[in-house]
N, C-alpha and C positions, 0 to 999 in steps of 0.2 A: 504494500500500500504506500502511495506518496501522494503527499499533501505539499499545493505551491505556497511560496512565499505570500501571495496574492491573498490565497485562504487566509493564513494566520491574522494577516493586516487586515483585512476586511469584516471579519471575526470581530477581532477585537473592537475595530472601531464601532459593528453593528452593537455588540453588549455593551461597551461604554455608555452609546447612546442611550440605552434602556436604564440604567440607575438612575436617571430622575426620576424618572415615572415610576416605575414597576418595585424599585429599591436591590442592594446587594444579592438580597438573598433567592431572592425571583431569576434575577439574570446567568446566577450560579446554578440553578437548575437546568434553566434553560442551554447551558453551557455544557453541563456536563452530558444533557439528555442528548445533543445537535452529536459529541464525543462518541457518546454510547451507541447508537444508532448505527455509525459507521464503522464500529469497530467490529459491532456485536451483530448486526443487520447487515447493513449494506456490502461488507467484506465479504461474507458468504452468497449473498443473493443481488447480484448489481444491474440484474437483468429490465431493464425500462425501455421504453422508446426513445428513439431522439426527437427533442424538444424541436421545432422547427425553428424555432424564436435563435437558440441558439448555436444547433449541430452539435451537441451533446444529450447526454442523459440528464435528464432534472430528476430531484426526488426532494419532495416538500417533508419536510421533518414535520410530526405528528405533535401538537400542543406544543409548536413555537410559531411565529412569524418567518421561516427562515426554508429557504429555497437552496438546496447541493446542484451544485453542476460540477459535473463527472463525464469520465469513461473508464470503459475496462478493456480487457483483451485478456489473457489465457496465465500473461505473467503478473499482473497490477493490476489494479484500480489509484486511480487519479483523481485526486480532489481538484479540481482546477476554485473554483471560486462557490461563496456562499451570498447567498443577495435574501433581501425583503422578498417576501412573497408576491407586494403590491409593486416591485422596482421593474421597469421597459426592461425588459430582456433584452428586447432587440435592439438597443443601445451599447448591448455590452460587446466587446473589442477581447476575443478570450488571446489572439496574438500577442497581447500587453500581461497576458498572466506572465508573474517572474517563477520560477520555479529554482 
């Protein structure tokens, strides 16, 4: 499994934004569930359609706001980036992912 630079920064900045609102201990949930998911889920089962929006896999994580885009193949699975549920997909530039 490899996760880009892109993910971690984009992460971060999504749950920072959420400790106004929601508080610490809301976003720490939500952090570890988006974690658990791919480690525990999505690692074994990566199989989805390609998003048109993007030309990737999407897979909306369950009781967060927070959208994976991915791919796999037979060696990896690849986090490329995590966006808002509600964010233009088709805005996103995934050749700018750093990895």
């Amino acid at each position: 499994m490899r996760y880009s630079h892109s993910f971690f920064e984009e992460f971060a900045t999504l749950l920072e934004q959420g400790v106004a609102s929601f508080g610490p201990a809301v976003v720490a949930e939500k952090r570890d569930r988006v974690l658990r998911m791919i480690t525990e889920h999505l690692a074994y089962f990566p199989v989805r359609p390609i998003d048109p929006d993007v030309g990737k896999c999407t897979y909306p994580v369950t009781t967060t706001p927070f959208v994976l885009i991915y791919d796999y193949d037979d060696a990896e699975l690849r986090i490329y980036l995590i966006v808002h549920g509600r964010a233009d997909r088709t805005a996103l530039d995934l050749s700018k992912v750093r990895w």
